[in-house]
N, CA, C, O and CB atoms as a CASP TS submission, in Angstrom:
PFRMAT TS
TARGET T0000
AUTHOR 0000-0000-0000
METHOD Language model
MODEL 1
PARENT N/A
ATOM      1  N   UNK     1       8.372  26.819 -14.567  1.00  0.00           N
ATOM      2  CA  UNK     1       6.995  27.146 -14.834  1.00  0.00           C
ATOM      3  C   UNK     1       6.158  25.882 -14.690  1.00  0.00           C
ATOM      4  O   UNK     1       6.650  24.849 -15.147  1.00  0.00           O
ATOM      5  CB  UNK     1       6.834  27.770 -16.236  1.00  0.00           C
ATOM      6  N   UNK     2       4.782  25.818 -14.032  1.00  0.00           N
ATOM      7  CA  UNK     2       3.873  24.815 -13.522  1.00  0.00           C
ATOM      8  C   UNK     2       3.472  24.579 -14.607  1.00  0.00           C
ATOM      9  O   UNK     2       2.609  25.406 -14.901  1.00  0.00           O
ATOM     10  CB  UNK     2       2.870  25.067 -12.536  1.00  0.00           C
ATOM     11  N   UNK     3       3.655  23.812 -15.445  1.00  0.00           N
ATOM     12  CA  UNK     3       2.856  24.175 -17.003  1.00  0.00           C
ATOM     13  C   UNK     3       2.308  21.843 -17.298  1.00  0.00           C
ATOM     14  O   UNK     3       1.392  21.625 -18.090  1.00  0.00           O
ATOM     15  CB  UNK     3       4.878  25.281 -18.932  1.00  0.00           C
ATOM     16  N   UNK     4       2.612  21.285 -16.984  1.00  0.00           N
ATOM     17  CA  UNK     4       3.113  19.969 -17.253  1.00  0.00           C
ATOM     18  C   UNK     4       2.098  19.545 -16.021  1.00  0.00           C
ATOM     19  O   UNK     4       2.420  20.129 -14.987  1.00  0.00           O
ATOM     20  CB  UNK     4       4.956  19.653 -17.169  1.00  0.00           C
ATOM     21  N   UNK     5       1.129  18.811 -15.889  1.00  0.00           N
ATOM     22  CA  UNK     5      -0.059  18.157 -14.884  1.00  0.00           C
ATOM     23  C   UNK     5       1.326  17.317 -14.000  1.00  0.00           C
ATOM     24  O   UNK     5       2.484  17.148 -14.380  1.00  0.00           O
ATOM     25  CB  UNK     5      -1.638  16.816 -15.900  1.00  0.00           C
ATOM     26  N   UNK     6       0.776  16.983 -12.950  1.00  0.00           N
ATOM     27  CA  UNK     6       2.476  16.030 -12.005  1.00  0.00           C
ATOM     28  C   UNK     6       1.503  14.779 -12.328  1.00  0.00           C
ATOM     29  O   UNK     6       0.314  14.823 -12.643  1.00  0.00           O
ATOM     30  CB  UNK     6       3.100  16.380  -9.513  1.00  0.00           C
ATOM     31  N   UNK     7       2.484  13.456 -12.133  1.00  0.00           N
ATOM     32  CA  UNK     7       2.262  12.168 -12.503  1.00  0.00           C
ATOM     33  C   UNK     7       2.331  11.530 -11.251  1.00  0.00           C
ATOM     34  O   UNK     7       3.379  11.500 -10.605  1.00  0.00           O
ATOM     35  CB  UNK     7       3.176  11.635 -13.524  1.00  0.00           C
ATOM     36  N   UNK     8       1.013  10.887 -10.769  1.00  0.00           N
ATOM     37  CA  UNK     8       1.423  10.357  -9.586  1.00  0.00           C
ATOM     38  C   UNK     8       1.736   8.753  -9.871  1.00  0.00           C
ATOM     39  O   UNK     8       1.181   8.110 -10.763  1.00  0.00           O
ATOM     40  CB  UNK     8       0.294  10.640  -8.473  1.00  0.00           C
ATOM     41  N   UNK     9       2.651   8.262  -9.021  1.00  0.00           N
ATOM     42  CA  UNK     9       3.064   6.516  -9.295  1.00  0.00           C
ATOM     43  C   UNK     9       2.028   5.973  -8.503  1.00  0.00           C
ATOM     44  O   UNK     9       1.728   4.834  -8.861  1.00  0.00           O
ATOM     45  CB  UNK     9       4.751   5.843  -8.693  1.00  0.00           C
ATOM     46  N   UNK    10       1.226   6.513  -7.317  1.00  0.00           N
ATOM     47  CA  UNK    10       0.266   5.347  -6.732  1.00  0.00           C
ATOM     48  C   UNK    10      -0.582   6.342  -6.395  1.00  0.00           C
ATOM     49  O   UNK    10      -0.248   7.522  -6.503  1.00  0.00           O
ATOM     50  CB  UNK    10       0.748   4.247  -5.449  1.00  0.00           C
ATOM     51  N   UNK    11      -1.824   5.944  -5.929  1.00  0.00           N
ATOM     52  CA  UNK    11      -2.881   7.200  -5.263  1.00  0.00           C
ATOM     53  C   UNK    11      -2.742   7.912  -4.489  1.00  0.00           C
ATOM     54  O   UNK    11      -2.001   7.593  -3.560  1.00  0.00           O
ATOM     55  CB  UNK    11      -3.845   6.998  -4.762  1.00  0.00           C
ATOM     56  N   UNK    12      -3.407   9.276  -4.489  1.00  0.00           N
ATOM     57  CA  UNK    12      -2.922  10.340  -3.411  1.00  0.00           C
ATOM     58  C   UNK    12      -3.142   9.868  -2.384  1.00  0.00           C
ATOM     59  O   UNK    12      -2.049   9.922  -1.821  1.00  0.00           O
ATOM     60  CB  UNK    12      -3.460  11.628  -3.356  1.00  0.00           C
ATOM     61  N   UNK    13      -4.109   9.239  -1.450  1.00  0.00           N
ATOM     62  CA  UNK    13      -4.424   8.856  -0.631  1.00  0.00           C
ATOM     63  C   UNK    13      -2.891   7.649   0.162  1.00  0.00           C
ATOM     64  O   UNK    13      -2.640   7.540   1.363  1.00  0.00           O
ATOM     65  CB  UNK    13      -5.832   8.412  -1.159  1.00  0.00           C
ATOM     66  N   UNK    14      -2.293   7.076  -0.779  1.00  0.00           N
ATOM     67  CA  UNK    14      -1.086   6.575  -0.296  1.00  0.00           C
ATOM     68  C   UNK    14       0.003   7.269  -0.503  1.00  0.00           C
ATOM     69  O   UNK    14       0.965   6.512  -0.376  1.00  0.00           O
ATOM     70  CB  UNK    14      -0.855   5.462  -0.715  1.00  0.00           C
ATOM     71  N   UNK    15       0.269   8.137  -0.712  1.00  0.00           N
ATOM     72  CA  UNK    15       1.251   9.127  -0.454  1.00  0.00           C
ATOM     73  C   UNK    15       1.248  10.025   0.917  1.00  0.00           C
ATOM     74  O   UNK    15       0.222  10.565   1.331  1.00  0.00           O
ATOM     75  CB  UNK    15       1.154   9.988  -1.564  1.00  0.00           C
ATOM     76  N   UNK    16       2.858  10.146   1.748  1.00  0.00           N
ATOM     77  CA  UNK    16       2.850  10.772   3.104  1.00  0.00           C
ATOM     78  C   UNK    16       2.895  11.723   2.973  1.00  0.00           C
ATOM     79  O   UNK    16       3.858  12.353   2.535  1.00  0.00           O
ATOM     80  CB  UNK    16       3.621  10.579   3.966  1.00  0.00           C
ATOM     81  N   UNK    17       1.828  12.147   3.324  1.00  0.00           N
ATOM     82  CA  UNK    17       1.268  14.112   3.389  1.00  0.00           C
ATOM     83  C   UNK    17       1.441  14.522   4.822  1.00  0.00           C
ATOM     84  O   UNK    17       1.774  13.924   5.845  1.00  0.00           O
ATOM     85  CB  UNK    17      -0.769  14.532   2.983  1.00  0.00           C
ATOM     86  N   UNK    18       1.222  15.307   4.638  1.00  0.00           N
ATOM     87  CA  UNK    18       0.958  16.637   5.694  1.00  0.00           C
ATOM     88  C   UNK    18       0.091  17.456   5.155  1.00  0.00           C
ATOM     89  O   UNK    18       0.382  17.898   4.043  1.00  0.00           O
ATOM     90  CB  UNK    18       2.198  17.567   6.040  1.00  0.00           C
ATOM     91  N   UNK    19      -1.161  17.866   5.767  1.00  0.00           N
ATOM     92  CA  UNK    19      -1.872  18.800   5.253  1.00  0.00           C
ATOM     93  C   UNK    19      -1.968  19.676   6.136  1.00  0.00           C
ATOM     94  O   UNK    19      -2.255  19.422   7.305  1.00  0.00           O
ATOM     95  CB  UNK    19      -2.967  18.463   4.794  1.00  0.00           C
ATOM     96  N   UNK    20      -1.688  21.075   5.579  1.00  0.00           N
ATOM     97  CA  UNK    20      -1.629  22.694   6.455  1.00  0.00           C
ATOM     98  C   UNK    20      -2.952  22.699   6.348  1.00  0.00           C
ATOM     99  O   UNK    20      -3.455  22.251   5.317  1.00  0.00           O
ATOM    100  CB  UNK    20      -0.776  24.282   5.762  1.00  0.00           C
ATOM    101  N   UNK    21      -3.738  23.188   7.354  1.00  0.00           N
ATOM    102  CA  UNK    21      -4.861  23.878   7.591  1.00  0.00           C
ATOM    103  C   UNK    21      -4.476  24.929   7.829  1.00  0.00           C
ATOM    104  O   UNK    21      -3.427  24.944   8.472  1.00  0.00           O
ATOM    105  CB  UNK    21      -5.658  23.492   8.440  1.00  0.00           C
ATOM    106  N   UNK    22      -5.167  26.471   7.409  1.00  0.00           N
ATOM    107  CA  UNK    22      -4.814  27.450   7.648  1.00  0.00           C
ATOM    108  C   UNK    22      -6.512  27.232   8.186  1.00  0.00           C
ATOM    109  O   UNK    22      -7.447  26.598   7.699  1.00  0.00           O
ATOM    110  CB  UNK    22      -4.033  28.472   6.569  1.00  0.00           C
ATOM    111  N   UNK    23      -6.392  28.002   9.298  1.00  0.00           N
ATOM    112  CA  UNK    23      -7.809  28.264   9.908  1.00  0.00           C
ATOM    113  C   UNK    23      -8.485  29.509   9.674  1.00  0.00           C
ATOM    114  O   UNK    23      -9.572  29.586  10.247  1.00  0.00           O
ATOM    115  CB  UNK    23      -7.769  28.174  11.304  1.00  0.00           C
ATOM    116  N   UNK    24      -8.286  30.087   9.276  1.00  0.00           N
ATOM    117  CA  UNK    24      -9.095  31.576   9.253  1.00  0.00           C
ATOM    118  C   UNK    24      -9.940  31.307   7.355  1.00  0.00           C
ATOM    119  O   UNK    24     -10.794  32.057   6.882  1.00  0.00           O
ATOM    120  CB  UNK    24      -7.448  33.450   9.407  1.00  0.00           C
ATOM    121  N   UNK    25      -9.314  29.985   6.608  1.00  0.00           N
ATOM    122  CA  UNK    25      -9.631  29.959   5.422  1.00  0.00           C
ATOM    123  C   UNK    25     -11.609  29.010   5.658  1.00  0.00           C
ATOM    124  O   UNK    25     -12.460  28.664   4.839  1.00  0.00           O
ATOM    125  CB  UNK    25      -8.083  29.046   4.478  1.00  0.00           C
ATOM    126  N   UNK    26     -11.527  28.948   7.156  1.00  0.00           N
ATOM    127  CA  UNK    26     -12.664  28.165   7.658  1.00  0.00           C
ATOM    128  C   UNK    26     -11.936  26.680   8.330  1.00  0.00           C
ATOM    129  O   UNK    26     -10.846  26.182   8.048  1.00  0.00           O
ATOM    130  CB  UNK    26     -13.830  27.865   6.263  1.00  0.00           C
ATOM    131  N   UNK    27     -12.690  26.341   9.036  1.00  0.00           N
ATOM    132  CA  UNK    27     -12.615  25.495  10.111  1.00  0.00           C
ATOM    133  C   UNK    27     -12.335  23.859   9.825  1.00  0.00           C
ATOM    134  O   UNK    27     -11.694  23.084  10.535  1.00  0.00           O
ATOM    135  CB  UNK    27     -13.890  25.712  10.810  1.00  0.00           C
ATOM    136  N   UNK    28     -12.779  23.684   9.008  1.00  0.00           N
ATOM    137  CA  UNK    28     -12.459  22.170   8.611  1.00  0.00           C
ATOM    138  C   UNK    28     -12.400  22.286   6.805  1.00  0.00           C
ATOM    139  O   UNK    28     -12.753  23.200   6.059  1.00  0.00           O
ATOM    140  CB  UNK    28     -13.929  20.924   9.288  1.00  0.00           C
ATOM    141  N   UNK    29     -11.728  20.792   6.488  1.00  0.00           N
ATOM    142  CA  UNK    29     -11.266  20.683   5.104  1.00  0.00           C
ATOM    143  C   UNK    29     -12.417  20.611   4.823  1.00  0.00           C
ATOM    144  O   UNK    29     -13.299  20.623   5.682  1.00  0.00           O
ATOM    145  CB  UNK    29     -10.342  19.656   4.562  1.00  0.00           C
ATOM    146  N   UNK    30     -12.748  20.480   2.946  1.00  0.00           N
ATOM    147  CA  UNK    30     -13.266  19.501   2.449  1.00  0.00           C
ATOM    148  C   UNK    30     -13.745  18.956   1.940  1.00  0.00           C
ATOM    149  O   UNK    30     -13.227  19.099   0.833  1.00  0.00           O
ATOM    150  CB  UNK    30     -13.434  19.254   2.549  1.00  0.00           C
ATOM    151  N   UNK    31     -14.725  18.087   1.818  1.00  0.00           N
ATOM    152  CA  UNK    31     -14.751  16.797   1.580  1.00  0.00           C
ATOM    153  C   UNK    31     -14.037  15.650   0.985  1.00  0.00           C
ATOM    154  O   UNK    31     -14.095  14.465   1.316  1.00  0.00           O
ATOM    155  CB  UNK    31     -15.441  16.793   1.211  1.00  0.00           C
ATOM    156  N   UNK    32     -13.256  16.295  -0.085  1.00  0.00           N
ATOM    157  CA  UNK    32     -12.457  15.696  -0.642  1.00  0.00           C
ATOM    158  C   UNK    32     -10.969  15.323   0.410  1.00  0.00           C
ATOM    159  O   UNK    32     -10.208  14.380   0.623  1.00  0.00           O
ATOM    160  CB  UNK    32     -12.319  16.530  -1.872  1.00  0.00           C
ATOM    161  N   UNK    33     -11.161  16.612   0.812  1.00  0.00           N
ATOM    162  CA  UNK    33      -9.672  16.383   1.674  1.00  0.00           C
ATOM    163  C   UNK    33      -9.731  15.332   2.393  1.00  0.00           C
ATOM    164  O   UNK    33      -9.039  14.322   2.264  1.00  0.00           O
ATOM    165  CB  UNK    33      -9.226  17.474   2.695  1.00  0.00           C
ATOM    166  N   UNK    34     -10.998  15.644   3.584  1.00  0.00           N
ATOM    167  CA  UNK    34     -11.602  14.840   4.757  1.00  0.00           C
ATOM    168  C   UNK    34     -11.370  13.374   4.642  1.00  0.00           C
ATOM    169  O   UNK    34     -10.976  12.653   5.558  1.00  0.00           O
ATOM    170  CB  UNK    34     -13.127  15.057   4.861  1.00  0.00           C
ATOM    171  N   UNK    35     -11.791  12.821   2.823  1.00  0.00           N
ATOM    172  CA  UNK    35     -11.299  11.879   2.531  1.00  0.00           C
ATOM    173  C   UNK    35     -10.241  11.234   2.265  1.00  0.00           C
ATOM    174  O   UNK    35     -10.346  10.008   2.217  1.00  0.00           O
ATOM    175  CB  UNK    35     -11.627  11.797   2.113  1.00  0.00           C
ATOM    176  N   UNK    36      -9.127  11.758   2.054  1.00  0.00           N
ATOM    177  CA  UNK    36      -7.839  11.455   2.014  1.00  0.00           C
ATOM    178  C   UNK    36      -7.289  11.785   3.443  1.00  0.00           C
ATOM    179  O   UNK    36      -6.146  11.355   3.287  1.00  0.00           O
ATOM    180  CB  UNK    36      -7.160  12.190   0.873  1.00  0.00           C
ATOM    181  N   UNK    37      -7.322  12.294   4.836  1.00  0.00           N
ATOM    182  CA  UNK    37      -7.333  12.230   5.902  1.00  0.00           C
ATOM    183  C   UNK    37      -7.358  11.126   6.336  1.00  0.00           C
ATOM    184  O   UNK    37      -6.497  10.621   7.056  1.00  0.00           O
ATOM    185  CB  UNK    37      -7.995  12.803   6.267  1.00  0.00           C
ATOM    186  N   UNK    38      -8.383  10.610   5.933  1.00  0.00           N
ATOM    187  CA  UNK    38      -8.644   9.068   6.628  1.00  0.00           C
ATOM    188  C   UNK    38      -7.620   7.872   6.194  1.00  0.00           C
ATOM    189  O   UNK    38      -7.702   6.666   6.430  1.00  0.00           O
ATOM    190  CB  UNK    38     -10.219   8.492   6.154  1.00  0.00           C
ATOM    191  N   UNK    39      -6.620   8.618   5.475  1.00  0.00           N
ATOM    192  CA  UNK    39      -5.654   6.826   5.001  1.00  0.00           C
ATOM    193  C   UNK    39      -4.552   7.295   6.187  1.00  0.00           C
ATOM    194  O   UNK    39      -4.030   8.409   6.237  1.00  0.00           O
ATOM    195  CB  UNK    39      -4.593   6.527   2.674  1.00  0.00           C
ATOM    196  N   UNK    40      -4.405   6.600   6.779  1.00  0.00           N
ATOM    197  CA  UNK    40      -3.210   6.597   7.847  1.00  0.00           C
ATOM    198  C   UNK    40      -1.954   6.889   7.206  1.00  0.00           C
ATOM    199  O   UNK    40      -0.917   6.535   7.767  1.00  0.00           O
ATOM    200  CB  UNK    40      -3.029   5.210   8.594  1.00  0.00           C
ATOM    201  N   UNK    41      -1.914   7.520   6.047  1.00  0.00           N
ATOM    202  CA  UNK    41      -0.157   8.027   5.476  1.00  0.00           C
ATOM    203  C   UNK    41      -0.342   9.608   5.631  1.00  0.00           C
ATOM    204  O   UNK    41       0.524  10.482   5.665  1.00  0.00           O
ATOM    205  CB  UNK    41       0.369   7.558   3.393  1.00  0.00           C
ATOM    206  N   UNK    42      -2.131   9.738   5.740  1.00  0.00           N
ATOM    207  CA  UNK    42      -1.625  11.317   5.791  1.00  0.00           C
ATOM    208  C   UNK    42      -2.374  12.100   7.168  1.00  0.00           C
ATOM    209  O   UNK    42      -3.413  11.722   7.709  1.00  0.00           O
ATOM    210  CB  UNK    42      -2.174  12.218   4.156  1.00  0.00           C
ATOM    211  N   UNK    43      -1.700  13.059   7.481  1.00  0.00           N
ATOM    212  CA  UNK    43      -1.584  14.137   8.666  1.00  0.00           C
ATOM    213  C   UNK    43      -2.152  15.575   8.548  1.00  0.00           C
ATOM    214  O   UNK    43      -1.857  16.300   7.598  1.00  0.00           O
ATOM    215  CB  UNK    43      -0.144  14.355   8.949  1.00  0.00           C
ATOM    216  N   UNK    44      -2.896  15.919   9.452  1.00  0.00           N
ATOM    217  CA  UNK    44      -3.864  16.766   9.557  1.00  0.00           C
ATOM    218  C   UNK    44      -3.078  17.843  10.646  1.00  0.00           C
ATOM    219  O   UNK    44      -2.662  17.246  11.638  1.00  0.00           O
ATOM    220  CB  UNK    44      -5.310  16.003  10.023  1.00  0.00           C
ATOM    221  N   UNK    45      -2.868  18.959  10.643  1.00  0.00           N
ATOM    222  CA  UNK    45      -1.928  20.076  11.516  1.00  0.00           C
ATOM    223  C   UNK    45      -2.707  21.638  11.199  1.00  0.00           C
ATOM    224  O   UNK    45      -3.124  21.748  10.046  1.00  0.00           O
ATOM    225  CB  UNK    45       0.028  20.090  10.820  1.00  0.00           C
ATOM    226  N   UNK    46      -2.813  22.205  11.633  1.00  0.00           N
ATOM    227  CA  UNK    46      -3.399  23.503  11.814  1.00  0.00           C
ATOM    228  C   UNK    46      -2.666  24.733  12.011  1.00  0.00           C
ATOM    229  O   UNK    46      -1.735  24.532  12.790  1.00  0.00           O
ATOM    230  CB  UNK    46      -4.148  23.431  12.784  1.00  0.00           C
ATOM    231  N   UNK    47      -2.713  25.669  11.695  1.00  0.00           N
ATOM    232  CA  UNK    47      -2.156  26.661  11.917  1.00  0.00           C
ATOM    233  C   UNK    47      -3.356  28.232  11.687  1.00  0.00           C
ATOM    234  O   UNK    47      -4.171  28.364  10.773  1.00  0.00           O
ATOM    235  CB  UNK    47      -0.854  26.455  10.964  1.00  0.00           C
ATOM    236  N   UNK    48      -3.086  29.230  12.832  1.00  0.00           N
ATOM    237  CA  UNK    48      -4.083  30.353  12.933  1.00  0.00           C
ATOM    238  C   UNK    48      -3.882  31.555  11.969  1.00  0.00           C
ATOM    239  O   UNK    48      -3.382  32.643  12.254  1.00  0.00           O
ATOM    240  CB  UNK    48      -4.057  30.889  14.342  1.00  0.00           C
ATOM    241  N   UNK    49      -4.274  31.222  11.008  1.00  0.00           N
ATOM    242  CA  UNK    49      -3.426  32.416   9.823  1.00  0.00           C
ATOM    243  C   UNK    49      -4.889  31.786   8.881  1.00  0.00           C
ATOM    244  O   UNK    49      -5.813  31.021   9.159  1.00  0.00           O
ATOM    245  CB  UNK    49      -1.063  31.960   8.954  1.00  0.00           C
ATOM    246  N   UNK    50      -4.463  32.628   7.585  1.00  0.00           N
ATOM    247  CA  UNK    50      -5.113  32.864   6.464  1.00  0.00           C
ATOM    248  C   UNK    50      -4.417  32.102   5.049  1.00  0.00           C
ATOM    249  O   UNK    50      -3.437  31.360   5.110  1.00  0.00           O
ATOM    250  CB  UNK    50      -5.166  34.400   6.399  1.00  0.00           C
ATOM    251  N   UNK    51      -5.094  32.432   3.876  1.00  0.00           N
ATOM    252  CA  UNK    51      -4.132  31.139   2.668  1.00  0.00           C
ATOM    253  C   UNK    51      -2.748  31.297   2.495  1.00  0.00           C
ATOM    254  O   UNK    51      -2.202  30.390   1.867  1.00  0.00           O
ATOM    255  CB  UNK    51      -4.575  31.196   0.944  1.00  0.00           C
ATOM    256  N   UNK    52      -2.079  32.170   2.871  1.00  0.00           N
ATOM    257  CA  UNK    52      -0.900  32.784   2.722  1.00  0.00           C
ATOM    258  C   UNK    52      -0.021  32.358   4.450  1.00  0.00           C
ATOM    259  O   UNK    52       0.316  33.360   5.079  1.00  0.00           O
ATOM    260  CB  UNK    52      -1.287  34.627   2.310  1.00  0.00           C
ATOM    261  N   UNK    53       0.231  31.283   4.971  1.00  0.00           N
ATOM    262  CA  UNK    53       1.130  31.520   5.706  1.00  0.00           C
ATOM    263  C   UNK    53       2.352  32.009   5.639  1.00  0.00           C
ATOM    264  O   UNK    53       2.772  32.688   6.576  1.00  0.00           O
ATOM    265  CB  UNK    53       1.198  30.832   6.073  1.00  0.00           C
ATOM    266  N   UNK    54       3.315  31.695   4.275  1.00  0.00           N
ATOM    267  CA  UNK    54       4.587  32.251   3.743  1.00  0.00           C
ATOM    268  C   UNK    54       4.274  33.313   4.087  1.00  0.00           C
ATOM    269  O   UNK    54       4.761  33.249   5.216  1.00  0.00           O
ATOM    270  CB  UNK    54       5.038  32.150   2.366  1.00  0.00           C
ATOM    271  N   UNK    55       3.766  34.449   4.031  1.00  0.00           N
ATOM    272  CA  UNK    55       3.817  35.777   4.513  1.00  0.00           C
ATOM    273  C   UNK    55       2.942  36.161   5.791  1.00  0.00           C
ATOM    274  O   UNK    55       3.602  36.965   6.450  1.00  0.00           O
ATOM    275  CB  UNK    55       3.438  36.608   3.406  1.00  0.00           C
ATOM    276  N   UNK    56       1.982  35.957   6.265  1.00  0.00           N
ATOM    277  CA  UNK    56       1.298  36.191   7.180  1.00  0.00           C
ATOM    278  C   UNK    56       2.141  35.512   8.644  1.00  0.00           C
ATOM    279  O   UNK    56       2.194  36.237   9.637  1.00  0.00           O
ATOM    280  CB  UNK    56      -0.108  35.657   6.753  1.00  0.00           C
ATOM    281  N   UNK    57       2.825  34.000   8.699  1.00  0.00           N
ATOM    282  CA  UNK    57       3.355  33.659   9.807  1.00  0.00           C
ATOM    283  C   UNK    57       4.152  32.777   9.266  1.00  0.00           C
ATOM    284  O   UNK    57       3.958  31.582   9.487  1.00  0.00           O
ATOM    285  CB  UNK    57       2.549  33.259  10.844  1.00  0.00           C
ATOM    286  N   UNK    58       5.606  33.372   8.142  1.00  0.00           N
ATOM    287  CA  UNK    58       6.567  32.125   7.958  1.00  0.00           C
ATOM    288  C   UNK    58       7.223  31.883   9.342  1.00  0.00           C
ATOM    289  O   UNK    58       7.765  30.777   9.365  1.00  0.00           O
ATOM    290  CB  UNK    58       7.790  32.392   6.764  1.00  0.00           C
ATOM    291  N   UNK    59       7.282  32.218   9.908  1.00  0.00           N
ATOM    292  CA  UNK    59       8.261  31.665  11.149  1.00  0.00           C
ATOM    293  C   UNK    59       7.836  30.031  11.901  1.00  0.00           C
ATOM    294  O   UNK    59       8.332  28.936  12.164  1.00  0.00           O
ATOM    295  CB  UNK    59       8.108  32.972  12.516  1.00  0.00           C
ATOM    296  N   UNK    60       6.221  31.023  12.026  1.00  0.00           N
ATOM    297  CA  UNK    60       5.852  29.386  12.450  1.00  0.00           C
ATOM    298  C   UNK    60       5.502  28.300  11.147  1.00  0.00           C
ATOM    299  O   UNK    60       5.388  27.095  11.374  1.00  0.00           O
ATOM    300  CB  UNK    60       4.321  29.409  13.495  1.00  0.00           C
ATOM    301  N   UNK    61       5.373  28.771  10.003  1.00  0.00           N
ATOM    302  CA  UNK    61       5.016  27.355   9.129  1.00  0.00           C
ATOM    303  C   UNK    61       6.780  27.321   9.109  1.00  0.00           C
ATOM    304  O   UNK    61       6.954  27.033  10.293  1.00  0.00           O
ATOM    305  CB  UNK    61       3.860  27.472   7.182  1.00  0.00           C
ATOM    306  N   UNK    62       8.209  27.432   8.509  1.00  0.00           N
ATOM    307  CA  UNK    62       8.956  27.129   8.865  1.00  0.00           C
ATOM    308  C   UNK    62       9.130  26.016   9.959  1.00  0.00           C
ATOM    309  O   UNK    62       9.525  24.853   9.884  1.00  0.00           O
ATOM    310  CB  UNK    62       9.247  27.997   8.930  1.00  0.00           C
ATOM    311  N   UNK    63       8.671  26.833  11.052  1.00  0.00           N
ATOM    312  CA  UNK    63       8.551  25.417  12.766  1.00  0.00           C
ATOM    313  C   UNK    63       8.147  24.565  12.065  1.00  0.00           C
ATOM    314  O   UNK    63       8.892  23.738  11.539  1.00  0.00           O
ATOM    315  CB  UNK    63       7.272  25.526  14.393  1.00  0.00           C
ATOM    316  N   UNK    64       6.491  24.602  11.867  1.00  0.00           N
ATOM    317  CA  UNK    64       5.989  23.306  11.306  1.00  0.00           C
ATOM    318  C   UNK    64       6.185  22.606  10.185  1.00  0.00           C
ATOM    319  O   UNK    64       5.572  21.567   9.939  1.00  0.00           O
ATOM    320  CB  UNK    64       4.980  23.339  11.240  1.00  0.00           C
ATOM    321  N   UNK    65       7.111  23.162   9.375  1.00  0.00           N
ATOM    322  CA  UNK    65       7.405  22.181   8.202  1.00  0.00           C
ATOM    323  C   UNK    65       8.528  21.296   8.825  1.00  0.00           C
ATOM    324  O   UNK    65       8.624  20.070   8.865  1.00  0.00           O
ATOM    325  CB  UNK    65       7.927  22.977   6.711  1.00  0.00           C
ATOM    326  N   UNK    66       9.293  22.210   9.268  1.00  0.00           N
ATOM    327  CA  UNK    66      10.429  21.277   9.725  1.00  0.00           C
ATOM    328  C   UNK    66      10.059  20.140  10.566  1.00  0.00           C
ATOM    329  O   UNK    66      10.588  19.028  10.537  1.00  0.00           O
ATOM    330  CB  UNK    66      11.428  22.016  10.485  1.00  0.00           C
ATOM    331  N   UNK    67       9.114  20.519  11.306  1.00  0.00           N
ATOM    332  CA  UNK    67       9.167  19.521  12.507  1.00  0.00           C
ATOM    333  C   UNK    67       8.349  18.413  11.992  1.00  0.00           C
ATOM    334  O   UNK    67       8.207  17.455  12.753  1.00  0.00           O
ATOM    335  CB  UNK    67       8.565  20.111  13.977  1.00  0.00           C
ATOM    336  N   UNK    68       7.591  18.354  10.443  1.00  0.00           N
ATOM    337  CA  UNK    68       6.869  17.468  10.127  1.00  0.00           C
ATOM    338  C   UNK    68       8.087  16.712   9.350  1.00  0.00           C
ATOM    339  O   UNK    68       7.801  15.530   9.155  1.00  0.00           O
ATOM    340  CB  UNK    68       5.539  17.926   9.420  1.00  0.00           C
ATOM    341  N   UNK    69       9.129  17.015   8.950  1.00  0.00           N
ATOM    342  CA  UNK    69      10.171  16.559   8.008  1.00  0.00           C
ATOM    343  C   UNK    69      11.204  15.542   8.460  1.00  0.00           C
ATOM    344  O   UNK    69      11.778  14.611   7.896  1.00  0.00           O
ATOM    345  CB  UNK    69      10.883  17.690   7.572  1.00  0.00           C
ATOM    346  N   UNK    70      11.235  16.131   9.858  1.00  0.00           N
ATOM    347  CA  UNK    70      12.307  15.330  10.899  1.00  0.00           C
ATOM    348  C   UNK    70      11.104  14.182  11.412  1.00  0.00           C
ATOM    349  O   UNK    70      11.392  13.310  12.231  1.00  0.00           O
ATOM    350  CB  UNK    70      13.110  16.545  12.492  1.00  0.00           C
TER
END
């Protein structure tokens, strides 16, 4: 159960992300996001679906998780 806030050891902005864009949720992040975009640890990827890729297109977020992992 999500119940406990997570503890980060350094700023989000230095932590290696990947951020899913689902596009149909609208076209660009943001602002906040937009800003953490800009630290070179984290990654911007897209996908044509709605907030729910797990059900709308796991096959391809599957592809793309993996291929961000390797």
């Amino acid at each position: 159960m999500l119940t406990e806030p997570a503890v980060l050891t350094r700023p989000l902005g230095e932590l290696p992300t990947t951020y899913v864009k689902c596009l149909l949720d609208g076209p660009e992040p943001n602002d906040t996001l937009s800003a953490l975009l800009t630290s070179e640890r984290w990654r911007l990827t897209t996908t044509a679906t709605g907030h729910w890729p797990m059900f709308s297109q796991p096959d391809e977020l599957a592809r793309l998780l993996a291929a961000e992992a390797s």
